[in-house]
C-alpha positions as CSV (number, residue, x, y, z in Angstrom):
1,X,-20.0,-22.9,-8.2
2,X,-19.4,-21.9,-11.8
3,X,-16.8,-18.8,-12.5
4,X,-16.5,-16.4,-15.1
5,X,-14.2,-14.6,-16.7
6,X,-13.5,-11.0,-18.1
7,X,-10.5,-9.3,-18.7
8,X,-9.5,-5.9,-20.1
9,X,-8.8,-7.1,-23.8
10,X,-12.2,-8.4,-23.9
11,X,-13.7,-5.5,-22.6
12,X,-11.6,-2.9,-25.1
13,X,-13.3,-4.7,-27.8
14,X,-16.9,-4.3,-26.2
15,X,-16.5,-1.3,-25.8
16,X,-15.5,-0.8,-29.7
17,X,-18.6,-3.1,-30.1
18,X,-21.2,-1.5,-28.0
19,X,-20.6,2.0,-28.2
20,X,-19.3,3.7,-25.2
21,X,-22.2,4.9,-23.1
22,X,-23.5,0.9,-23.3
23,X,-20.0,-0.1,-22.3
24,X,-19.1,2.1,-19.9
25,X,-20.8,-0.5,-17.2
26,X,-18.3,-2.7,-18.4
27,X,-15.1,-0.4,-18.8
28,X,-16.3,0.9,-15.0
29,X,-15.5,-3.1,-13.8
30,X,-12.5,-3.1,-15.6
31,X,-11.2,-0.4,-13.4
32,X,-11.8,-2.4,-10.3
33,X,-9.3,-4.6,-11.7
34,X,-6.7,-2.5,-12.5
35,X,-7.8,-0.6,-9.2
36,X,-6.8,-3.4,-7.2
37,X,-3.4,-3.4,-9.0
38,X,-4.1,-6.1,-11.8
39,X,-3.7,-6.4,-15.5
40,X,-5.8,-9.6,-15.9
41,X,-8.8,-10.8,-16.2
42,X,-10.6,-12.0,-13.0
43,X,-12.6,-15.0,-11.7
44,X,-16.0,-14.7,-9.7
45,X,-18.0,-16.5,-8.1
46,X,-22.3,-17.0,-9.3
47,X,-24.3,-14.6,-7.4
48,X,-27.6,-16.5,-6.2
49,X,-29.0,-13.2,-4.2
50,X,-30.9,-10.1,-5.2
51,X,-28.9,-7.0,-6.4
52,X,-31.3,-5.2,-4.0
53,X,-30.0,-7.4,-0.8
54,X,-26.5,-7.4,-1.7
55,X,-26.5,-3.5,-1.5
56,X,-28.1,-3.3,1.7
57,X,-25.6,-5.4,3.5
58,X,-22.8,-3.4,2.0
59,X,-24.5,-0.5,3.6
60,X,-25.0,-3.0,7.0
61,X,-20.8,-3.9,7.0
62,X,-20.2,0.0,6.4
63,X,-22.2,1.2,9.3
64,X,-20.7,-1.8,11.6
65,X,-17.2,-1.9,10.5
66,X,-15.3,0.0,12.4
67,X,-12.6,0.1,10.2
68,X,-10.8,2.9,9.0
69,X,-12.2,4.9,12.2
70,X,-9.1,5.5,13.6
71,X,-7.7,9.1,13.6
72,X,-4.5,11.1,14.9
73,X,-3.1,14.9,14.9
74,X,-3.8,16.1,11.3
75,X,-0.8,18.2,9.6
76,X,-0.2,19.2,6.1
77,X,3.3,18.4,4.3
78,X,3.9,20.4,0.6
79,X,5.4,18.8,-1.8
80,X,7.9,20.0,-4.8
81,X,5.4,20.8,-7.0
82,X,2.8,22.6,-4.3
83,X,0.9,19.6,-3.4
84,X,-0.6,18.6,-0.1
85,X,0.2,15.9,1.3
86,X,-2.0,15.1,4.4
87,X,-0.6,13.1,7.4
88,X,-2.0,12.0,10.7
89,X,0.3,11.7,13.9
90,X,-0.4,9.3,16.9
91,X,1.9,10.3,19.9
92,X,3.4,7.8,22.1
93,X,2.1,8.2,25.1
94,X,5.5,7.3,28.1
95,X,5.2,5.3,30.5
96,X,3.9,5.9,34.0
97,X,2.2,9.0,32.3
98,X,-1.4,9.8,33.1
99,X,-3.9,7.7,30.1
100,X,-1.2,5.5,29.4
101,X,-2.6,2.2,30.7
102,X,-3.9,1.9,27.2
103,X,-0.6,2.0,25.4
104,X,1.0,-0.4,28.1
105,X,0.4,-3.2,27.0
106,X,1.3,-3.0,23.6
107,X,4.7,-1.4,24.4
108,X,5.3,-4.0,26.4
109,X,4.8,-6.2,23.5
110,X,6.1,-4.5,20.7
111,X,8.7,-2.7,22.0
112,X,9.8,-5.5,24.8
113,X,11.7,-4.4,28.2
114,X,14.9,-2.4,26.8
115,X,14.7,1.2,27.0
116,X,14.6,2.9,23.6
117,X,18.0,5.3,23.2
118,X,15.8,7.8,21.4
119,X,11.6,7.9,20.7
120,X,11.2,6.5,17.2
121,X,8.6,7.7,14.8
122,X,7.6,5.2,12.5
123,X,6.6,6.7,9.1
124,X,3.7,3.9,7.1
125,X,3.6,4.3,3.6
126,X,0.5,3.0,1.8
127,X,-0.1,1.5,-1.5
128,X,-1.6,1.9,-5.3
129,X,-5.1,3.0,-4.8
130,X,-5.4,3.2,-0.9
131,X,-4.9,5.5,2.1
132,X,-3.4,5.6,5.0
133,X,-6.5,3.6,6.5
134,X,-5.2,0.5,5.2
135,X,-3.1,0.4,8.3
136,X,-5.7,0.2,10.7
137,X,-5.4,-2.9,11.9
138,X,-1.0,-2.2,12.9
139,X,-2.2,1.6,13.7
140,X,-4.7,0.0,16.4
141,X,-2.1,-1.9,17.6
142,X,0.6,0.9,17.9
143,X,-1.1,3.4,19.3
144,X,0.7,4.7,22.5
145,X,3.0,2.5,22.0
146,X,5.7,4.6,19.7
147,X,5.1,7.5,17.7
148,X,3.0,6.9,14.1
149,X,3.2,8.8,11.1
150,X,0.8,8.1,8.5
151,X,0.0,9.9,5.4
152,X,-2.1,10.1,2.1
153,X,0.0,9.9,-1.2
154,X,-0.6,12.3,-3.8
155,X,-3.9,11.8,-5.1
156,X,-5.1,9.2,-2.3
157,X,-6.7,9.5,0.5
158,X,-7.1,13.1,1.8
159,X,-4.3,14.6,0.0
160,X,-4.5,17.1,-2.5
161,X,-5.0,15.8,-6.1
162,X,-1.2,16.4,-7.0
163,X,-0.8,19.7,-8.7
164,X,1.9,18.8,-11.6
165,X,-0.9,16.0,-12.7
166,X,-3.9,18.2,-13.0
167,X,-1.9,21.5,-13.3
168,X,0.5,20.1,-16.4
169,X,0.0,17.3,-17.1
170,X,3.2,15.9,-15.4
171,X,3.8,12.0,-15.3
172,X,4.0,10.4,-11.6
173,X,7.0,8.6,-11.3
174,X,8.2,6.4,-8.1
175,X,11.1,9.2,-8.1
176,X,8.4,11.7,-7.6
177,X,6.5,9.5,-4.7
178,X,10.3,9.3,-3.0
179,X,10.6,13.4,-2.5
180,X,6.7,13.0,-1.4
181,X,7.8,11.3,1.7
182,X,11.1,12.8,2.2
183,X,8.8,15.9,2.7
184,X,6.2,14.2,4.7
185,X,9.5,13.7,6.9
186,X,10.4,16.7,7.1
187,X,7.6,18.2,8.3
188,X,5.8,15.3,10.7
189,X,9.4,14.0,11.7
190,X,12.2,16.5,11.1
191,X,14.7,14.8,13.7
192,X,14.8,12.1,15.2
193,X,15.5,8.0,14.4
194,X,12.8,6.2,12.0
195,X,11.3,3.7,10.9
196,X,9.5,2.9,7.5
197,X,6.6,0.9,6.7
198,X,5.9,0.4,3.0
199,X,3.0,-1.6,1.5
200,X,3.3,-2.4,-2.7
201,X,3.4,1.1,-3.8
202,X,4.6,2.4,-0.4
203,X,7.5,-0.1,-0.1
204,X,8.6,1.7,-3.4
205,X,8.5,5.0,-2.2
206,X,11.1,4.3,0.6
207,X,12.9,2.8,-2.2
208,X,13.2,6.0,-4.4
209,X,13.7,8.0,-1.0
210,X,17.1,5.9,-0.1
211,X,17.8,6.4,-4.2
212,X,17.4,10.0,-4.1
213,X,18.4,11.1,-0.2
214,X,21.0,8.1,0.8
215,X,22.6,10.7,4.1
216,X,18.7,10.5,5.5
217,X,18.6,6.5,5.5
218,X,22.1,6.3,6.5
219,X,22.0,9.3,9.6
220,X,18.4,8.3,10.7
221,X,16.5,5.3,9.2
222,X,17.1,2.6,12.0
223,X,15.0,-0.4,10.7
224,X,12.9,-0.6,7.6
225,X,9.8,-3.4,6.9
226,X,8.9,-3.9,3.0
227,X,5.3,-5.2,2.7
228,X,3.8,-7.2,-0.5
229,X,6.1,-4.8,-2.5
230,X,8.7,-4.9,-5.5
231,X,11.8,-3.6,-6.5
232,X,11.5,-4.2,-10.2
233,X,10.4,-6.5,-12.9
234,X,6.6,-5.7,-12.5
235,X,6.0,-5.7,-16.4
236,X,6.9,-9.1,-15.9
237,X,4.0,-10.2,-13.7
238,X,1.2,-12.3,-15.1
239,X,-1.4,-11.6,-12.4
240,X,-2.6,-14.7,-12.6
241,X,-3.4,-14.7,-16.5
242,X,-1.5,-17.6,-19.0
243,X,1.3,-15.9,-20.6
244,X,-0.5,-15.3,-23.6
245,X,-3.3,-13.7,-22.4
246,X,-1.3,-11.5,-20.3
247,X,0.7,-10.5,-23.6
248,X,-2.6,-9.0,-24.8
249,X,-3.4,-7.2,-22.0
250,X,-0.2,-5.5,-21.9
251,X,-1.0,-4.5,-25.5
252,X,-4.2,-3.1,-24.8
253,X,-4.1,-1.5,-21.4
254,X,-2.3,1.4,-21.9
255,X,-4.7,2.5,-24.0
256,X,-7.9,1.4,-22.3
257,X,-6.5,3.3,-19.0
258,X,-6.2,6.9,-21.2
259,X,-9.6,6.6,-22.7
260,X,-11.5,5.9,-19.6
261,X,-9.0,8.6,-17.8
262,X,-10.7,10.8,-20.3
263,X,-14.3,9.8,-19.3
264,X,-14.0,9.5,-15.6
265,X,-17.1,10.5,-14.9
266,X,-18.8,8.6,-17.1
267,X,-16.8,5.7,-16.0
268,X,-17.5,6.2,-12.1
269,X,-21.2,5.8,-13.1
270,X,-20.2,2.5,-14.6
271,X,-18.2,1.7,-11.6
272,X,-20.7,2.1,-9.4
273,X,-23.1,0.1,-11.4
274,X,-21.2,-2.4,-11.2
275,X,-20.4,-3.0,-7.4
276,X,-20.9,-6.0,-7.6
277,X,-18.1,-7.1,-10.2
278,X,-15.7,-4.7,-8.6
279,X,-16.2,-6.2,-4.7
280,X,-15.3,-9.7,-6.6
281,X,-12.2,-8.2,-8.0
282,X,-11.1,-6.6,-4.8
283,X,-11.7,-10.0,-3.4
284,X,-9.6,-12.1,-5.8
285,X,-7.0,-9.5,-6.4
286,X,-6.4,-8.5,-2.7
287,X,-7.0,-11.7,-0.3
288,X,-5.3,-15.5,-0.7
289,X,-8.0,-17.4,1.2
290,X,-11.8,-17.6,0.5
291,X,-13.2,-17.0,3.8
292,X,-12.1,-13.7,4.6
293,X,-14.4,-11.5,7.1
294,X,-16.7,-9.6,4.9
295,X,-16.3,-6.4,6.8
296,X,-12.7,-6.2,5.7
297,X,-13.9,-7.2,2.2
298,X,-16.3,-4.7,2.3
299,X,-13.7,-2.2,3.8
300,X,-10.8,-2.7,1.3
301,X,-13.8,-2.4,-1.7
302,X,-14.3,1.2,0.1
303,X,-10.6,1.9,-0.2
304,X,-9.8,1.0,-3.4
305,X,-13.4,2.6,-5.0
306,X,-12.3,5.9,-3.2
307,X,-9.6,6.5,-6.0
308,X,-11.0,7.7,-9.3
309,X,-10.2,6.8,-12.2
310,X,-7.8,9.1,-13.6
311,X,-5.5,8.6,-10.6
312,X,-5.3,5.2,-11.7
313,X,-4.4,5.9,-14.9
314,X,-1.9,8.6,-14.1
315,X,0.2,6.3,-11.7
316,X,-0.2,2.7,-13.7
317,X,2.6,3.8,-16.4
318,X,5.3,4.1,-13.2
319,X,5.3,1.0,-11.8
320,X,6.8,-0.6,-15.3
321,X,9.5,1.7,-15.1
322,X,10.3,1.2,-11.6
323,X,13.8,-0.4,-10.9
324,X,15.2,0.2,-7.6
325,X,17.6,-2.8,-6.0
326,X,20.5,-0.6,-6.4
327,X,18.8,1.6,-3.5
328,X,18.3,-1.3,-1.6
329,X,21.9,-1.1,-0.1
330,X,20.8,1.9,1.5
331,X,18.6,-0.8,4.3
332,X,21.9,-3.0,4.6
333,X,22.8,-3.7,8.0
334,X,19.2,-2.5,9.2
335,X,16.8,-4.6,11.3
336,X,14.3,-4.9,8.0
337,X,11.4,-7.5,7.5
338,X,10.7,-8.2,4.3
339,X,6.9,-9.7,4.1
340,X,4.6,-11.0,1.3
341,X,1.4,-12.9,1.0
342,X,2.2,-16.6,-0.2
343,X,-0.8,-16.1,-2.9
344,X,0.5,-12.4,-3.9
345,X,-1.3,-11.7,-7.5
346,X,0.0,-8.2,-7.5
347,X,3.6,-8.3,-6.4
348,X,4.1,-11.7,-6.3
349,X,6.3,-13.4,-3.1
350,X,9.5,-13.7,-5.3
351,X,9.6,-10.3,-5.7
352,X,9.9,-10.2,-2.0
353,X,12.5,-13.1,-1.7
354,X,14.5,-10.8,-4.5
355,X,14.1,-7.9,-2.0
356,X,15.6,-10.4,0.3
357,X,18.3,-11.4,-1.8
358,X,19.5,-8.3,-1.5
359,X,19.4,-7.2,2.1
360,X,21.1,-11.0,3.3
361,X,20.3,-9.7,7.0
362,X,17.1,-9.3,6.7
363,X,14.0,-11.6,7.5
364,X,12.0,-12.9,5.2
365,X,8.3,-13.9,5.7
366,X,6.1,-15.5,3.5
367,X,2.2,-15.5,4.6
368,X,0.4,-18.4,3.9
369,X,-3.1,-17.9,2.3
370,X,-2.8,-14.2,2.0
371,X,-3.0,-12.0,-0.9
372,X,-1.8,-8.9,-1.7
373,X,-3.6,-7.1,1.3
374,X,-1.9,-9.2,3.6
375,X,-1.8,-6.3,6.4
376,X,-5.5,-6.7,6.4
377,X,-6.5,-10.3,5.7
378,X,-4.0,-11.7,8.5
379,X,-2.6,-8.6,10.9
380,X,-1.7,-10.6,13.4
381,X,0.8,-12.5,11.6
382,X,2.4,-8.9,9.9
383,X,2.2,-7.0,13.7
384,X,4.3,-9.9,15.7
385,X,6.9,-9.5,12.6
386,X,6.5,-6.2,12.6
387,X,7.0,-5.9,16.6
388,X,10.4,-7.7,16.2
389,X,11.9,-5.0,13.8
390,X,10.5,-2.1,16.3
391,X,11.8,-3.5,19.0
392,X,15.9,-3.7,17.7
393,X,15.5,-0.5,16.0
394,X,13.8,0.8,19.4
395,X,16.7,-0.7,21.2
396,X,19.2,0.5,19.2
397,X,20.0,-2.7,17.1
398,X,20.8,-1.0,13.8
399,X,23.1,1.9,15.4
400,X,25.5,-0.7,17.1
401,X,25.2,-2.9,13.6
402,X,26.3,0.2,11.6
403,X,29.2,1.0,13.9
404,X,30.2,-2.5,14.0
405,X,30.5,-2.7,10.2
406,X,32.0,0.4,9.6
407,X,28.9,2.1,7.8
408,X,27.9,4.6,10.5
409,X,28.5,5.8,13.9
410,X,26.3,5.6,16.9
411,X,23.7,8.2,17.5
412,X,23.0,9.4,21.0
């Protein structure tokens, strides 16, 4: 099939060309790009069916799908500057209690046959321009079998639209995501041993919360798993682009993402006019093999189309300025998986073996044909790594680590 090609540069000077209503189609697919976390242009493939038939079987995978169905205790976290933060809880349901048949099995599995010293709550941070749904596939798996936090950041998901950015004006900075979850902690964990679950923009979260709060990680955290994430050097990726085309794009982008923040409406009609482009941006952006199941196509276009437009922009600027392997020392002597899709776009796999550079105990795991949605596109392969690092940190792995190195005592 033939491929085309588009990419922000070219469509900032449409744009100029056209006038902005008659571009706004085309400013409305370049925020499925930078929506799925890119900077680059973006191959797809011919259509060769109606626009009329490809709509109805988007409806046809969202009525189907069940993904994204999944649902726990709602509670509310606030954040610093008065924010919401919305968060789900699944309980683990013991063993031997009434209704637990359904969580035996995957205790069994995930948790193996020694007795956890204390119930751990494992806290799942999502990433750029998602929710908290994008763990449905590990949430289905987990459920009953330990306790499950899972929350919206700022602006995603069902959270409040953060306060300091529609209030002031303030800029969102990884720093700012860190105290997010430290109060997402505090109020769906407050005690208790943990572990967290970062994905790309979530990984980096945990990162500024072992920056900022160091006692927390060191008196609680008992095993850590960093998914498809960085800690630094993301101006440096090329998504995919030559060099030289990328160099343009970084030119161009900042201020292609502040006029369209200033038109979102206008630019969700484009958007939505434009379904078409934006499901084969999700699609090249987020998954590393070609056959992917269409409903989880379709259901990580519905996550990523969810955001608007001026959330993107307001969180695009922090990821440059991210920098956080210093805080990595904080995980040392953890059980921690560190996991990446072998065809990463977004946060490529060497910013995972970096990650693993740094923590020498932990294990490193490279996907092959997955993307940047790796969670999604192969969760078998992330929930059997996944039930490794539960099960030590369930059995109390990290706390005799800690004490043998001198770093921490054992918690009873």
């Amino acid at each position: 099939m033939s491929e085309a090609t588009n990419g922000p540069a070219a469509v900032a000077a449409t744009g100029l060309n056209w006038g902005w209503k008659r571009g706004a189609g085309v400013a409305g697919a370049a925020i499925g790009v930078v929506a799925a976390g890119a900077a680059a242009g973006v191959a797809l493939e011919r259509l060769t069916v109606g626009r009329g038939m490809r709509r109805r079987a988007r409806l046809a995978l969202d009525s189907a799908g069940p993904y994204g169905t999944l649902r726990g205790t709602p509670g509310t976290a606030v954040a610093e500057d008065g924010t919401e933060l919305y968060y789900e809880v699944d309980e683990a349901v013991p063993e031997g209690a009434a209704g637990s048949a359904d969580g035996a099995a995957p205790r069994k599995r995930l948790l193996g046959r020694r007795p956890p010293r204390q119930p751990v709550t494992v806290v799942f941070s999502h990433g750029y321009c998602l929710g908290q749904d994008a763990w449905h596939f590990q949430r289905a798996a987990l459920r009953g079998a330990v306790r499950g936090v899972y929350w919206d950041q700022r602006s995603h998901g069902r959270s409040e639209r953060g306060r300091g950015q529609s209030e002031s004006n303030a800029p969102v900075s990884i720093d700012l995501l860190g105290r997010d979850l430290k109060a997402v902690i505090d109020a769906a964990a407050p005690e208790g041993p943990l572990v967290l679950v970062g994905h790309s923009m979530g990984g980096m979260t945990m990162m500024a919360l072992a920056a900022q709060y160091p006692d927390l990680v060191a008196e609680r955290v008992v095993g850590a798993a960093f998914i498809g994430t960085s800690a630094g050097n993301l101006a440096d990726v090329n998504y995919g682009l030559p060099v030289v085309g990328m160099n343009a794009v970084r030119r161009v982008l900042p201020g292609v993402l502040k006029a369209l923040g200033s038109q979102a409406d206008l630019v969700e009609k484009g958007r939505r006019a434009t379904a078409d482009l934006f499901a084969g941006v999700v699609k090249r952006y987020s998954f590393g093999a070609k056959d992917v199941d269409p409903g989880v196509a379709r259901f990580a276009e519905r996550l990523i189309e969810a955001t608007p437009i001026d959330v993107v922009a307001e969180f695009y600027p922090a990821f440059a300025e991210h920098d956080k392997v210093e805080a990595l020392c904080a995980f040392d002597c953890l059980p921690v998986l560190v996991l990446a899709g072998a065809g990463d776009l977004i946060t490529p796999s060497e910013h995972s073996e970096a990650i693993a550079e740094a923590l020498p105990d932990a294990e490193l795991a490279l996907v092959p044909d997955a993307g940047h949605l790796v969670m999604l596109e192969h969760p078998e392969a992330v929930n059997d790594r996944l039930a490794e690092v539960l099960a030590a940190a369930a059995a109390g792995d990290a706390l005799t680590t800690r004490a043998a190195s001198g770093e921490g005592t054992e918690r009873g």
